[in-house]
C-alpha positions in Angstrom: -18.6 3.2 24.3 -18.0 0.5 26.6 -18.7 -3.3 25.8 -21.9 -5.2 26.5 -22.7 -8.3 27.6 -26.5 -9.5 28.6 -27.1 -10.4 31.9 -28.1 -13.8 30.5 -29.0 -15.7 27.1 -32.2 -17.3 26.2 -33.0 -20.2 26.9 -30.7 -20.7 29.7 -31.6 -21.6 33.2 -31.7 -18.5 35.4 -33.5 -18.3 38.8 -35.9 -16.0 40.9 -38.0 -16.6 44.2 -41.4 -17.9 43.6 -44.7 -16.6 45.1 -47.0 -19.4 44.3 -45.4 -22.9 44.1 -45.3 -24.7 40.8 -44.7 -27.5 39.3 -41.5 -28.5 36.4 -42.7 -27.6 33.2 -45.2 -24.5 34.4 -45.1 -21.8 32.7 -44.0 -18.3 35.0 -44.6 -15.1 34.4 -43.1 -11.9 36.7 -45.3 -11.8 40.0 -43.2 -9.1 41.6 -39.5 -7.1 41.8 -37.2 -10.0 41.3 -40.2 -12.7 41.3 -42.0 -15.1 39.5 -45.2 -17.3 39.9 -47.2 -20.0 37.7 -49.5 -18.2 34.5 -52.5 -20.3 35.8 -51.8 -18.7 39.4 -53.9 -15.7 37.6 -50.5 -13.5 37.8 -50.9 -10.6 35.3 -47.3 -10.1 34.9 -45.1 -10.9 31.9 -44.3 -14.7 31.0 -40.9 -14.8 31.3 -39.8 -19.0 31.0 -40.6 -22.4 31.9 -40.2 -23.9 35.2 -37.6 -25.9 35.6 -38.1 -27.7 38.4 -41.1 -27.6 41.0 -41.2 -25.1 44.1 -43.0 -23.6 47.0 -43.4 -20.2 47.8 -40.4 -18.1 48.8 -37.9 -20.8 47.1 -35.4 -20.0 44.6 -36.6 -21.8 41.3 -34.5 -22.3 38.0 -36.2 -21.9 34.9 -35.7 -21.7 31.4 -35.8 -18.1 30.0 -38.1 -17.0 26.9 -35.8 -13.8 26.0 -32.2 -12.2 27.0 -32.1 -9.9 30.2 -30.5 -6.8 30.1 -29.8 -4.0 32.9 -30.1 -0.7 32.2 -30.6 2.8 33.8 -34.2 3.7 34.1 -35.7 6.9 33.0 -38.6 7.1 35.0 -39.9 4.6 37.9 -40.4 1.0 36.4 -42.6 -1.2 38.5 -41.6 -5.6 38.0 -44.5 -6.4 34.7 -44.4 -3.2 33.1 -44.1 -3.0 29.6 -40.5 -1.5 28.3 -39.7 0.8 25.4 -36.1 2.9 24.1 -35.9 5.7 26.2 -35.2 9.3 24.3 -33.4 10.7 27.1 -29.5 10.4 26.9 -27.9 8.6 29.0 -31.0 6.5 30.4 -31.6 3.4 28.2 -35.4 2.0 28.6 -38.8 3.3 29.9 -42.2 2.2 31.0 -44.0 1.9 28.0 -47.5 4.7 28.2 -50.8 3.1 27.6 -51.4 2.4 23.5 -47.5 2.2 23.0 -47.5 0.6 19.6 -46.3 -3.3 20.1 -43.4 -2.5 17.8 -42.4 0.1 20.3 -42.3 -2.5 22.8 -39.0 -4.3 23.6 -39.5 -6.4 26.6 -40.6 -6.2 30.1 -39.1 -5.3 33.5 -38.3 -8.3 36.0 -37.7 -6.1 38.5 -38.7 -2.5 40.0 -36.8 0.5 40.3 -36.9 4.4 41.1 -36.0 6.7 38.0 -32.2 6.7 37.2 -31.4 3.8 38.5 -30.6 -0.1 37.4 -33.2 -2.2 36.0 -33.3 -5.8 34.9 -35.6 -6.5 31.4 -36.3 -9.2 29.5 -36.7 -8.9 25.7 -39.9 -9.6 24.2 
């Protein structure tokens, strides 16, 4: 097996693009593949950090992250926000979670989207 490193740590500062601007200290949750907007913007997706500094919409904002992110090969299409669990089919390595997964079932939640069999970036729960 090869080695593994996560594609960051929590805690750290990492950045994505921002949909709605926000403010230093806001709290973001996934608003799209590879984005991010304020929680009190209504966005349903899943928090992911604290804004680090404030933005507008289409900038690149650093914030600080809630969980480690991980890539890994999809079984199944992932849309940005949806729920991920273990996949059971070799050589894939996470899944969209089906409706009334259990929560210990769940291990994070995809940042961004991607067709089945292909490279997706999570964030542990």
């Amino acid at each position: 097996m090869a080695d593994y490193t996560p594609v960051q740590f929590p805690a750290r500062v990492i950045t994505s693009t921002l949909t709605v601007a926000c403010s230093g200290g806001d709290l973001l949750a996934v608003s799209g593949s590879g984005t991010v907007a304020p929680a009190w913007a209504g966005v349903q997706g899943a928090f992911v950090g604290v804004a680090a500094v404030d933005g507008q919409p289409g900038d690149r904002v650093t914030f600080f992250a809630r969980g480690f992110v991980h890539e890994s090969i999809s079984d199944g299409v992932v849309t940005a926000g949806d729920m991920m669990t273990p996949s059971l089919t070799p050589g894939r390595g996470v899944a969209t979670a089906a409706a009334g997964t259990l929560g210990q079932y769940i291990i994070g939640w995809a940042l961004t989207s991607a067709p089945d069999n292909s490279m997706v970036r999570w964030m542990e729960a």
